[in-house]
N, C-alpha and C positions, 0 to 999 in steps of 0.2 A: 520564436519559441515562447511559450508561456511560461509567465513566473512561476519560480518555487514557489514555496509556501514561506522561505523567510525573506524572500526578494517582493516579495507581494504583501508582507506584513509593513516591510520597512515601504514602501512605495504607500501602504494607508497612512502611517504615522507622520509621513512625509505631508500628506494628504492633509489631514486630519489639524496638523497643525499650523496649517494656510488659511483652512476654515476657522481653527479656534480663534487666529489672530483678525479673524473679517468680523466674526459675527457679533462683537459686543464692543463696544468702548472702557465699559470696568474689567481690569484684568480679571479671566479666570482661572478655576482651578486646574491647577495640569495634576490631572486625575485623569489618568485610562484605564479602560477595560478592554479586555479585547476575547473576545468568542469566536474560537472556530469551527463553523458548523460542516463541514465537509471535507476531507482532504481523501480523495483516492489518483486510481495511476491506471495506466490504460498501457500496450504498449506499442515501440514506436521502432520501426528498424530495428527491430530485436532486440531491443534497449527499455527498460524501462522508465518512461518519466513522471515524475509526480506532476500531480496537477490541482492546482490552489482553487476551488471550486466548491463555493463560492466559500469567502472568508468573510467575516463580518466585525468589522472592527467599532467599537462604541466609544465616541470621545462623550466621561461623565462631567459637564460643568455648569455654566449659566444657559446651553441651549446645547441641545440633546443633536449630534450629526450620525446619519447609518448608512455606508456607505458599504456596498458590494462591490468585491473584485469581481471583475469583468475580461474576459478574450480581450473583448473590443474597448477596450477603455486603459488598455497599457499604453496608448500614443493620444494625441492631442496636436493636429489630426490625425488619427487612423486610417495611414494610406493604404487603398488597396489598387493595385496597377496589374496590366499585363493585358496582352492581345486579346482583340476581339476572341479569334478562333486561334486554338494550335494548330497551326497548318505543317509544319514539319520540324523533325527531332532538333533539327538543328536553329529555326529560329527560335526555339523555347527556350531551349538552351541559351544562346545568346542574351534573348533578352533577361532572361531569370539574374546571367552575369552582373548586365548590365543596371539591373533595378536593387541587384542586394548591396551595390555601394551607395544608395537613395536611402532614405528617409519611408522606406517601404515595409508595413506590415504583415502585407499579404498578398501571393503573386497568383493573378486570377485567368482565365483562359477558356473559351467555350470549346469543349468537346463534344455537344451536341447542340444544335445551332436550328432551331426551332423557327424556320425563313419566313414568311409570308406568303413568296409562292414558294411551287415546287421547281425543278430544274434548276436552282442557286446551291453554293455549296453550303451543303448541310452538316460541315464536322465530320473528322477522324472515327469517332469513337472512342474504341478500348486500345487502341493502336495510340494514340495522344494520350492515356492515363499511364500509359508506360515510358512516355518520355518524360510525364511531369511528375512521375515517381521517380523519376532519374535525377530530373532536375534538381527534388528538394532532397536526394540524397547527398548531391554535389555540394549544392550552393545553402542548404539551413535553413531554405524560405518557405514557409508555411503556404499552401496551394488552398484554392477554392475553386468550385465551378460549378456551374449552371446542373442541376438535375430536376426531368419533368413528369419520370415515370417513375415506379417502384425498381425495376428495373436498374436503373442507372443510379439509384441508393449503392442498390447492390453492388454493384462494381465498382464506386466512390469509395467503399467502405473496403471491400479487397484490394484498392488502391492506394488505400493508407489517406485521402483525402481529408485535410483538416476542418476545413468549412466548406459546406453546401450553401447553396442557394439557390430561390426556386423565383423563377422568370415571371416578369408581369402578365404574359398571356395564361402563365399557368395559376396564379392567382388569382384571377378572373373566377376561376371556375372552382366554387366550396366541392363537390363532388371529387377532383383530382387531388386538388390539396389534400382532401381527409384520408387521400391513399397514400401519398405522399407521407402522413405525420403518423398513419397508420405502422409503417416500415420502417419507424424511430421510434415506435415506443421501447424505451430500455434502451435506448444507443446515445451514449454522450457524446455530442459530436454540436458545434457552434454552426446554427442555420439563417442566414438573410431570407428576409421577404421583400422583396421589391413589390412597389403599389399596382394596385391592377391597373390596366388600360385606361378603364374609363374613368372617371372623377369619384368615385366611392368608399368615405374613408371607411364607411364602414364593412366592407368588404375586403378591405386593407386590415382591418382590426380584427376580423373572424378569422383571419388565415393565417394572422398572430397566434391567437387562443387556441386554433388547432391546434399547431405545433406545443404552445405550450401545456395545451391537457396531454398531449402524449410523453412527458414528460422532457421536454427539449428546454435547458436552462439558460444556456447562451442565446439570445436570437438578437437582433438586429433588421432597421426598417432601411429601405434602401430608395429613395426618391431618384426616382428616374426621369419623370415625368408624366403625361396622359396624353395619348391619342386625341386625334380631333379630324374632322373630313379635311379641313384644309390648315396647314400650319400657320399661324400669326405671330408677330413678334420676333422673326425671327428665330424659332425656335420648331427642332424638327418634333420634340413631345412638350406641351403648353406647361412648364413648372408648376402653375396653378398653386402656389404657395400655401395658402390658408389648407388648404389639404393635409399636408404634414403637420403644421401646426397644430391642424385639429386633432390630428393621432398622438402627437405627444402629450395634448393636454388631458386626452382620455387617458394614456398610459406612461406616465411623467417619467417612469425609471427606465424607457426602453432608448437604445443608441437609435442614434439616428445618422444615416449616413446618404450624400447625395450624391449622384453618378450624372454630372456637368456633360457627360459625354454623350449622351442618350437625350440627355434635354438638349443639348445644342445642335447637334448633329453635324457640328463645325469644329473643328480644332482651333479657328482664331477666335472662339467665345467661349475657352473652355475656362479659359483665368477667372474671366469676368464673372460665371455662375459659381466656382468655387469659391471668390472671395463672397462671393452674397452666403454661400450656404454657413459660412463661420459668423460673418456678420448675423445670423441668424441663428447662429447656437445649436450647427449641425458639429456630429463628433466625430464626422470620415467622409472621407471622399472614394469614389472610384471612380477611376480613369485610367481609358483605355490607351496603351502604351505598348507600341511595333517598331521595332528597330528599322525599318522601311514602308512609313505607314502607305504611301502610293501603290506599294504594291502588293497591301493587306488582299487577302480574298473574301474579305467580308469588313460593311461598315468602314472603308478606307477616310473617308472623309472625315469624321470623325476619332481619330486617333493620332496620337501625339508621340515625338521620339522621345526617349530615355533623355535625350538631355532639354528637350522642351520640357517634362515633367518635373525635373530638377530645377528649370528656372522658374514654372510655378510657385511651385515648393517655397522655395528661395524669398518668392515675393508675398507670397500670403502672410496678410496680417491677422493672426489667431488670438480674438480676444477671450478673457473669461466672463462668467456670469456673473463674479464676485469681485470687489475690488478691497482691496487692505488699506484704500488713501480714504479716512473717516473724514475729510470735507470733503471728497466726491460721493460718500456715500448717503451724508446729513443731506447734502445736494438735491440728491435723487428721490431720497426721500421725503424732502418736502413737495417737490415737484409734481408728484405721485399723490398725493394728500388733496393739491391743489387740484387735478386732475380725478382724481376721485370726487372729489365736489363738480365738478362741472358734471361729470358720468350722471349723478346724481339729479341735477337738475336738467339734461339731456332727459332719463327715464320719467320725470315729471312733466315734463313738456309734450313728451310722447303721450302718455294718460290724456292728459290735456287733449290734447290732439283728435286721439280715438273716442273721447265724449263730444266731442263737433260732428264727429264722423255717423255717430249714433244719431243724433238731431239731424245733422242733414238726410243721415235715411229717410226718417220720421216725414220729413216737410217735402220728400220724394214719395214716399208714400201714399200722400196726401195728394199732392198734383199728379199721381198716376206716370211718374218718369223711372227711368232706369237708373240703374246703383253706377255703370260704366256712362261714361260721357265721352268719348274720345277726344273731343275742343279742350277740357279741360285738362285733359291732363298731357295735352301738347302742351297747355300752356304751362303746366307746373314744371315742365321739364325745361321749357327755354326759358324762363323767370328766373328759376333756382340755380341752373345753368350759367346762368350769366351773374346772378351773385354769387355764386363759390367762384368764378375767376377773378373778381374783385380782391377774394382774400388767399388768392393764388391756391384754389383748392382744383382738382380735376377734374373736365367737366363727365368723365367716366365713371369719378368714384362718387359723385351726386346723383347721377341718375340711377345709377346700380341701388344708392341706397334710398332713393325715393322707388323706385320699383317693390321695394319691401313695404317703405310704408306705406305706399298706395295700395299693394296685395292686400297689407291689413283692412286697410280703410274702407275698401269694397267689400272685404270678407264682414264687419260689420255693416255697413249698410244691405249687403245683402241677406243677413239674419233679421233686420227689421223688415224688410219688405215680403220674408218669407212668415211673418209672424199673422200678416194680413192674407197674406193666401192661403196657411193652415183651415181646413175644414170645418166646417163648428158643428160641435157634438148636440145634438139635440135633446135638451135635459127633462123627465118627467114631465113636466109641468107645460112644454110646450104644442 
């Protein structure tokens, strides 16, 4: 259930005052302000509840913090669990029992199951929105699920359904989305985007902005992982990390949440990716959780029992991004300082570098050779290769990043040698 408005005020100042004590070493002032920019109420089982959306609490002192209440941001982590597919009344039921004594936010369930082929089961339907409006009748637990049409808004919304969320095949595609965020505009209702299929964060970041031109204020990204022709690692969708990373850094204030269960496609590696996504300053999980995952009718391999999820749970070490021990903070700060100087001299060496790259066009130019050599840059790769395993570096993450600066390197030398093949203009006088 969502905070009040005074269970959400005290939850910032609670807040607020963790941060005041991190961010300075001179005491400051306990001066607050506090603005609320939104309180309305929507209604719910024929009840009215208010709903805290969004508050904006201002701590005034030595360093200014603004912090929005959030759906997704009442838990640390914000678990969302529950079956691949609602397959029948009764194991929703069950498991809904089973997850509202957990550490659960949000109890999740495909009722429309979007296969890969056809002939696999495809979901209940409207017949599943009637069990899982039962359920959170019963049990108090806030429901989400998969919707990929306008269509199935529609009956999410006659279903009382708390959060939507719109699947990675459906992201994919800017055309569906914008009917999708079309059928929300003026509907206050909290939506997940999970990343597309393919590696695109920015196709991940435009099916954000949909939703949120159509006025959607809740959203949340949901990293599931990316497709690929053949799985590597271990992994049935490739995590591809830098991906996420690079959506939060365009959009710093959005939740991010990662679904271990879609990227593994194993239930014995579901721990291991969710302790990486905290490690990594993700702010939820979803996993998928069947009270008899063997005999899930979809996705069985991947899903975990109610008290497998609970021993998760259990074991995950959830750090913050901020620390209140000011020698670990002086710590890291100079470390960062230090590190910033090397960065520094890293981008100078690179310059460096790229003016060789120009001469050696030049002096190709000159002997009539090609800007590509393929001898040479076999050999820059086992050279370099073998000195970054000297200083225990990998010889994957050497080559990947000489692939870049060799792209550079060619991409200059081929601008000189295309300066000799430019045309010459024949001027008056000749």
């Amino acid at each position: 259930m969502r905070k009040t408005g005074r269970s959400a005020l005290q939850h910032a100042f609670a807040v607020l005052k963790t941060k005041h004590r991190t961010c300075a070493s001179a005491p400051l002032r306990e001066t607050f302000s506090c603005r609320i920019l939104m309180f309305n109420s929507y209604k719910m089982n024929n009840c009215r509840i208010i709903k805290f959306n969004p508050a904006v609490v201002r701590l005034t002192a030595s360093c200014n913090y603004l912090c929005s209440m959030s759906f997704f941001k009442t838990a640390k982590p914000f678990v969302i669990a529950g079956p691949c597919s609602a397959e029948t009344r009764e194991q929703v039921m069950e498991t809904v029992e089973k997850l509202r004594a957990l550490n659960v936010q949000l109890f999740r369930a495909g009722v429309w199951k979007p296969r890969t082929r056809p002939g696999q089961f495809e979901g209940n339907g409207e017949i599943a929105l009637e069990w899982l409006q039962e359920a959170r009748q019963q049990y108090k637990l806030p429901l989400t699920i998969e919707v990929a049409e306008p269509a199935h808004i529609e009956l999410a919304l006659k279903y009382n359904i708390d959060v939507l969320w719109v699947g990675a095949r459906t992201t994919v595609n800017p055309f569906q989305v914008q009917h999708l965020a079309d059928v929300l505009k003026g509907v206050d209702i909290p939506v997940m985007v999970k990343n597309p299929v393919n590696t695109d964060v920015g196709l991940w970041q435009g099916a954000i902005e949909r939703f949120e031109k159509a006025g959607v204020k809740e959203i949340a990204a949901v990293h599931r992982g990316f497709s690929g022709y053949s799985p590597s690692g271990g992994y049935k969708n490739q995590p591809n990390w830098p991906i996420p990373i690079e959506l939060k850094r365009r959009m710093p204030d959005l939740t991010m949440i990662c679904d271990p269960s879609h990227i593994t496609g194993a239930r014995d590696r579901i721990a291991e990716v969710a302790q990486k996504a905290m490690d990594m300053h993700f702010d939820g999980l979803m996993i998928e959780t069947h009270p008899r995952p063997d005999e899930a009718w979809s996705d069985a391999g991947q899903q975990i029992t109610p008290q497998q999820l609970k021993e998760i749970l259990a074991g995950l070490v959830v750090r913050e991004e901020f620390t209140t021990d000011m020698s670990g903070a002086m710590q890291l700060e100079y470390l960062r300082q230090v590190m910033d100087s090397i960065d520094s001299e890293i981008i100078d060496l690179l310059a460096k570098r790229m003016e060789l790259s120009e001469k050696m066009g030049a002096v190709k130019r000159a002997c009539n050779m090609t800007a590509y050599q393929p001898a040479r840059w076999r050999e820059i790769v086992e050279t370099r290769s073998e000195r970054a395993q000297l200083h225990l570096l990998s010889k994957e993450f050497i080559v990947e990043l000489y692939e870049k600066i060799h792209h550079e390197s060619i991409r200059k030398q081929l601008s000189v040698l295309e300066q000799c093949n430019a045309p010459r203009v024949k001027s008056g006088n000749d």
